[in-house]
N, CA, C and O atoms as a GROMACS GRO file, in nm:
protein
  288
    1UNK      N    1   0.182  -0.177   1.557
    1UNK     CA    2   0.258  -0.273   1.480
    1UNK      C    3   0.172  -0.394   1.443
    1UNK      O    4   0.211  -0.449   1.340
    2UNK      N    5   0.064  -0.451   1.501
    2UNK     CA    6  -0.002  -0.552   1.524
    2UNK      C    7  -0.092  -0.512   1.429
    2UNK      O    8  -0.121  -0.611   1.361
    3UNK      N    9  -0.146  -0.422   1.394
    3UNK     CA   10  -0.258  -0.362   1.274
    3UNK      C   11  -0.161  -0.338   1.158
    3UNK      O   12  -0.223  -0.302   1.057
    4UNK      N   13  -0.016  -0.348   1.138
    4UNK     CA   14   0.036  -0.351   0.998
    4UNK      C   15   0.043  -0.494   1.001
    4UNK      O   16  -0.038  -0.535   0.918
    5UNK      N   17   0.115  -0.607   1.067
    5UNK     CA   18   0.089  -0.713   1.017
    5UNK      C   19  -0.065  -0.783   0.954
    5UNK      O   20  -0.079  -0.846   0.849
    6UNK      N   21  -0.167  -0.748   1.051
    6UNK     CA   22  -0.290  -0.734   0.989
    6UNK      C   23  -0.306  -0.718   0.820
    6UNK      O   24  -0.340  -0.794   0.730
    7UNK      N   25  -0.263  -0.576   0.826
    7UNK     CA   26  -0.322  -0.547   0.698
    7UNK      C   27  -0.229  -0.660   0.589
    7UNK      O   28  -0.285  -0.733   0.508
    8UNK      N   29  -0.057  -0.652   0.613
    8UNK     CA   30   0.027  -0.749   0.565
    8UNK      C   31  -0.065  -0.854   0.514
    8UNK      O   32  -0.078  -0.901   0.400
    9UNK      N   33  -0.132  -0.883   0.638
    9UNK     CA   34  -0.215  -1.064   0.635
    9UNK      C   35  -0.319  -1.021   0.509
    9UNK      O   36  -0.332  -1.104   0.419
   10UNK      N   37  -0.384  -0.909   0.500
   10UNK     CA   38  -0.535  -0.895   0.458
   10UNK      C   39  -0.424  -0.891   0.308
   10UNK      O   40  -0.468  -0.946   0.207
   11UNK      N   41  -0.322  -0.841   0.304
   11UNK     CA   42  -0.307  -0.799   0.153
   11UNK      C   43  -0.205  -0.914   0.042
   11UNK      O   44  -0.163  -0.916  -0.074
   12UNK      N   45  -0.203  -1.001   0.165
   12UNK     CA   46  -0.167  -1.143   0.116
   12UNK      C   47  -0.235  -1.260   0.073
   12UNK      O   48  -0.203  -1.353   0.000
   13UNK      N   49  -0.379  -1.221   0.163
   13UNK     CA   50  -0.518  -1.309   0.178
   13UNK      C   51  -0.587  -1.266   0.023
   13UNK      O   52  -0.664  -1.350  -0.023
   14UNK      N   53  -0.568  -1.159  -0.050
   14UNK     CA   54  -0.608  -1.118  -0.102
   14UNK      C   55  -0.558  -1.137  -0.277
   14UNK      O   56  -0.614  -1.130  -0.386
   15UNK      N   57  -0.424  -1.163  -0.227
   15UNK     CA   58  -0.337  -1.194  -0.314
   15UNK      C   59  -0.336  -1.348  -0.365
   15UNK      O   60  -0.345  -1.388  -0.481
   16UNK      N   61  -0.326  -1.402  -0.278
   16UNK     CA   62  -0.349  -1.531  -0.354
   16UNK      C   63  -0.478  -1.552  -0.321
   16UNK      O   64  -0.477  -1.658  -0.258
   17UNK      N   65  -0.582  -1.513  -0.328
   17UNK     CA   66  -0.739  -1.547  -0.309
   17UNK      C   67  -0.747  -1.534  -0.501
   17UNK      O   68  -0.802  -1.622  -0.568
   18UNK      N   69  -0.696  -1.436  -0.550
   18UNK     CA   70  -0.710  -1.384  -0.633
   18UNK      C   71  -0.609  -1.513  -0.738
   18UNK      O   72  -0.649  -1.548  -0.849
   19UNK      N   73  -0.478  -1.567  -0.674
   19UNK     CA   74  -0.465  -1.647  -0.774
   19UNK      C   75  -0.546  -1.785  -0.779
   19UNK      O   76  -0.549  -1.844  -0.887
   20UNK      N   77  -0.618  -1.844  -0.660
   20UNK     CA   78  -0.694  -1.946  -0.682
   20UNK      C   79  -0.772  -1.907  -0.778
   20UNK      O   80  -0.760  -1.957  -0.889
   21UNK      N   81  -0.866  -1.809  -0.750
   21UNK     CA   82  -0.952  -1.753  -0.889
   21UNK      C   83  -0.928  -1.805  -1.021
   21UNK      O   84  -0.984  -1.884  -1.097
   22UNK      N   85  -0.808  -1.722  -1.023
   22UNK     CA   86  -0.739  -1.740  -1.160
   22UNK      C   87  -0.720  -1.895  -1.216
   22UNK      O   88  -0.749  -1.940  -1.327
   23UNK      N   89  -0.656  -1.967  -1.094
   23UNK     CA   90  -0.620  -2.084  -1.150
   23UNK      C   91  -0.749  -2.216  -1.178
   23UNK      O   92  -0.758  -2.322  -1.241
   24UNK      N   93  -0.824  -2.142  -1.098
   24UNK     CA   94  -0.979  -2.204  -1.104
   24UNK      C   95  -1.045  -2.183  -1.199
   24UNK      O   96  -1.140  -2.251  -1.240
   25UNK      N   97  -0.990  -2.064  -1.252
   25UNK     CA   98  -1.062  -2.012  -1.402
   25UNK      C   99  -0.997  -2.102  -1.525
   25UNK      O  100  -1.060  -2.178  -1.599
   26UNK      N  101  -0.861  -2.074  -1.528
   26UNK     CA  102  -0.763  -2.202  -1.599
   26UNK      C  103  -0.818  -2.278  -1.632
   26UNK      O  104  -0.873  -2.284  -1.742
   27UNK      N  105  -0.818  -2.415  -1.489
   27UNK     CA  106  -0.816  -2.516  -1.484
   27UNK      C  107  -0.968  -2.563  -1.530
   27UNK      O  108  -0.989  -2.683  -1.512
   28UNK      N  109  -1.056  -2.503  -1.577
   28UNK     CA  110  -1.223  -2.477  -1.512
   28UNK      C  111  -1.249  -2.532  -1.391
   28UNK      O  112  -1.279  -2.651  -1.403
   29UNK      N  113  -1.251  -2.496  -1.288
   29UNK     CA  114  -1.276  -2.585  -1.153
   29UNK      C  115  -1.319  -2.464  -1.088
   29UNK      O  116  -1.255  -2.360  -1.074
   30UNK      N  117  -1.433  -2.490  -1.053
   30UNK     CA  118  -1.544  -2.390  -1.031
   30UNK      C  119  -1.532  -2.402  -0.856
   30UNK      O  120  -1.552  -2.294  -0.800
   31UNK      N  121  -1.501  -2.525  -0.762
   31UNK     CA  122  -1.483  -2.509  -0.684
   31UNK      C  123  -1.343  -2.433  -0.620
   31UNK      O  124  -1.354  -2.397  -0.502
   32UNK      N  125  -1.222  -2.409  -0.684
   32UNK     CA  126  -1.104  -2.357  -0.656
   32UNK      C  127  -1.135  -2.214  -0.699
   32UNK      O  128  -1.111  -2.115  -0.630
   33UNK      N  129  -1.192  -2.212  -0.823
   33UNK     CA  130  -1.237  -2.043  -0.836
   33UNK      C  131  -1.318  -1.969  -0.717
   33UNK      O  132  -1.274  -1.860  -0.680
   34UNK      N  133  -1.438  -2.025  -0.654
   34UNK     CA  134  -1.530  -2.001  -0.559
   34UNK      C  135  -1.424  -1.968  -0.468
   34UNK      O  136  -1.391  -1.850  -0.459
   35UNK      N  137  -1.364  -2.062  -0.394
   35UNK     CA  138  -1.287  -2.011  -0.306
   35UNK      C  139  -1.208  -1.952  -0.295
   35UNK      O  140  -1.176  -1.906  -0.186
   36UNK      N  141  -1.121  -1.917  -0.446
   36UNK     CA  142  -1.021  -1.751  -0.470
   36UNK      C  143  -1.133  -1.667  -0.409
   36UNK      O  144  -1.126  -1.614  -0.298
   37UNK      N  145  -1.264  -1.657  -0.513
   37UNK     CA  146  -1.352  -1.534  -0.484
   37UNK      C  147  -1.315  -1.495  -0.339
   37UNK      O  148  -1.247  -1.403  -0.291
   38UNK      N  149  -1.409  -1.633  -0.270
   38UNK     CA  150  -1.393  -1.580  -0.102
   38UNK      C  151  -1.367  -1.507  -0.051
   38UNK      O  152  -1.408  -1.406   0.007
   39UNK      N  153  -1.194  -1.625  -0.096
   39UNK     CA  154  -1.088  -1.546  -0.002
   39UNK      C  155  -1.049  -1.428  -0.024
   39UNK      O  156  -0.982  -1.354   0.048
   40UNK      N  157  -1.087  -1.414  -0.116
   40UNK     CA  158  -1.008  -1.202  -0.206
   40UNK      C  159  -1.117  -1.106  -0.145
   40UNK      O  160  -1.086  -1.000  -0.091
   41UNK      N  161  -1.273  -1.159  -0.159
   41UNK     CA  162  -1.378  -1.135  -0.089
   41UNK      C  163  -1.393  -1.056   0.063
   41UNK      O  164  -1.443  -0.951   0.106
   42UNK      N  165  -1.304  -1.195   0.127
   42UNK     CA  166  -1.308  -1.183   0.322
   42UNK      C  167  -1.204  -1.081   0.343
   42UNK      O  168  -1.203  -1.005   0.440
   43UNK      N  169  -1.086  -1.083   0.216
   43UNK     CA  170  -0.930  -0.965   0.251
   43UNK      C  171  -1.025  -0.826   0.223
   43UNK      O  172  -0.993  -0.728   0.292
   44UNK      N  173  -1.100  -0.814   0.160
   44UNK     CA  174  -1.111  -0.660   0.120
   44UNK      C  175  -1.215  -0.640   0.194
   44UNK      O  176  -1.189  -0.535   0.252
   45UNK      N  177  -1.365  -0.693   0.244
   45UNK     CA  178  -1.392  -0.680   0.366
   45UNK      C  179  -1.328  -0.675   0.512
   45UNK      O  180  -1.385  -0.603   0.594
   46UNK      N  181  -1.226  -0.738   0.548
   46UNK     CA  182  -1.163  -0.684   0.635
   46UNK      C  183  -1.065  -0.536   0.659
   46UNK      O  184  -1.041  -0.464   0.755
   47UNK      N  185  -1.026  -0.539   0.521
   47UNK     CA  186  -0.960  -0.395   0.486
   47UNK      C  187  -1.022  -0.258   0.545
   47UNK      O  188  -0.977  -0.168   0.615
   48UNK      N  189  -1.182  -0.294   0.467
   48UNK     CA  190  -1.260  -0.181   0.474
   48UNK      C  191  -1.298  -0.182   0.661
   48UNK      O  192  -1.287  -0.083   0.734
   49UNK      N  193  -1.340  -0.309   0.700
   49UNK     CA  194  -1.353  -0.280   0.858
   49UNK      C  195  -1.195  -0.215   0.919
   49UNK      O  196  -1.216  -0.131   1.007
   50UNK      N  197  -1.115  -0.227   0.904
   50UNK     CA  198  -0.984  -0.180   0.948
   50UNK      C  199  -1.005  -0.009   0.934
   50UNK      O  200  -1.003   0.084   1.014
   51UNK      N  201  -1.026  -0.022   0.794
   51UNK     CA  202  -1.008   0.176   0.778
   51UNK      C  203  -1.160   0.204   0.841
   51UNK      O  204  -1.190   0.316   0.884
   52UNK      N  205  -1.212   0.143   0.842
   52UNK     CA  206  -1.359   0.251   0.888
   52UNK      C  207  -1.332   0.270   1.076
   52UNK      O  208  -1.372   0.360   1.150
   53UNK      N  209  -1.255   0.155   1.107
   53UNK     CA  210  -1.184   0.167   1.254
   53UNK      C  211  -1.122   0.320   1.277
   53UNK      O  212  -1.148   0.418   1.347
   54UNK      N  213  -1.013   0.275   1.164
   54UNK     CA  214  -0.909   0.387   1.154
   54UNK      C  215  -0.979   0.514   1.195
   54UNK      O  216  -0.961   0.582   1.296
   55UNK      N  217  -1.081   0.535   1.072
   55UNK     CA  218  -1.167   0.606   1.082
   55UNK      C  219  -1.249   0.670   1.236
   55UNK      O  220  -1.254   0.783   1.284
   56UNK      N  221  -1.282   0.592   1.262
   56UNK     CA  222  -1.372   0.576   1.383
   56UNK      C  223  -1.268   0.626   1.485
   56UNK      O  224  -1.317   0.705   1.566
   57UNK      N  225  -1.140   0.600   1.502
   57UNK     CA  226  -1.038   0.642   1.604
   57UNK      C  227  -0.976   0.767   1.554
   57UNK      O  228  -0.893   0.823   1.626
   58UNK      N  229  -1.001   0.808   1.458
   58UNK     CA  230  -0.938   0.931   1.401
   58UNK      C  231  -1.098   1.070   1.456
   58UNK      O  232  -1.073   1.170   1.522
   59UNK      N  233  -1.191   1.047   1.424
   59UNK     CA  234  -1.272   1.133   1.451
   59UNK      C  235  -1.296   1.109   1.619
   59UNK      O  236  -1.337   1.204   1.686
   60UNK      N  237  -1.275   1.005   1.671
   60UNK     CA  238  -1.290   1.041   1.811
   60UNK      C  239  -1.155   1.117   1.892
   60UNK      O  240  -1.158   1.161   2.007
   61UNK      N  241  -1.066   1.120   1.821
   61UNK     CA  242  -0.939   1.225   1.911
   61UNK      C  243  -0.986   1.333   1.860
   61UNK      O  244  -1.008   1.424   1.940
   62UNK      N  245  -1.019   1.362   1.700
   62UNK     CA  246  -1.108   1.473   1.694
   62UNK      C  247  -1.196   1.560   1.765
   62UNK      O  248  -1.194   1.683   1.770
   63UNK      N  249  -1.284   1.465   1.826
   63UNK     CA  250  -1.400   1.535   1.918
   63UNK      C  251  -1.297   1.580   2.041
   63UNK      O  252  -1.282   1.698   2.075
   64UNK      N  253  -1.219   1.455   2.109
   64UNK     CA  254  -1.160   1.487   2.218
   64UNK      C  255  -1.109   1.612   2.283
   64UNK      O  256  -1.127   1.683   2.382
   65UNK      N  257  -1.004   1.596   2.131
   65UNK     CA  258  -0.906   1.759   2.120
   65UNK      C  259  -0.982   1.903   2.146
   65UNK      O  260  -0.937   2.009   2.189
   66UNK      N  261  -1.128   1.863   2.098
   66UNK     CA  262  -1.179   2.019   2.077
   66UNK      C  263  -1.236   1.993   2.216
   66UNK      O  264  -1.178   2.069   2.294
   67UNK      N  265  -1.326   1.917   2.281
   67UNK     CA  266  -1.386   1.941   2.386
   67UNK      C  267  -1.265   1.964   2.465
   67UNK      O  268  -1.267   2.075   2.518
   68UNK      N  269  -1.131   1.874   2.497
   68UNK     CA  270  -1.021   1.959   2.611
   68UNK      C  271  -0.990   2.075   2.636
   68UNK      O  272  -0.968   2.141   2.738
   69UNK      N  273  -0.996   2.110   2.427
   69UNK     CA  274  -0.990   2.303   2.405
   69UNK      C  275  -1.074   2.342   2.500
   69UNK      O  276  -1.019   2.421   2.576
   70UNK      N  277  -1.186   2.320   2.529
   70UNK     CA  278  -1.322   2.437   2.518
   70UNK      C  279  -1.336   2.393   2.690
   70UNK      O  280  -1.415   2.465   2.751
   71UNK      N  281  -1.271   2.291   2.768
   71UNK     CA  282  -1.262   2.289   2.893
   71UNK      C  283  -1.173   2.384   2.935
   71UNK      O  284  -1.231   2.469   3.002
   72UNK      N  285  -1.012   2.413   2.918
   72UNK     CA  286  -0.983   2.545   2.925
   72UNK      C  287  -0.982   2.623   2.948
   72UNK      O  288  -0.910   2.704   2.888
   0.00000   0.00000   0.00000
């Protein structure tokens, strides 16, 4: 449950990272744009560390399952 609020967080971080951007683009204000970037930046890097986790915990029950098989 604690890794969906996560992602919740990452896909909110991401969301308005993306409207500072925008409004930085607007307004021209190069410092409010920079920091949309960032922040839209730090959400989708964290995303990708999350699934490569995912990842990482998905191929290790993988290995698990087969070595328990082959103990047996």
């Amino acid at each position: 449950m604690a890794d969906l609020e996560k992602r919740a967080n990452d896909a909110k971080d991401k969301v308005v990272g993306e409207a500072k951007e925008a409004y930085g683009k607007a307004a021209d204000d190069k410092s409010k744009e920079l920091e949309g970037k960032a922040q839209s930046f730090g959400a989708d890097v964290k995303e990708k560390a999350r699934d490569l986790g995912d990842d990482i915990k998905e191929g290790f029950e993988h290995v698990k399952e087969k070595f328990t098989k082959e103990d047996k």
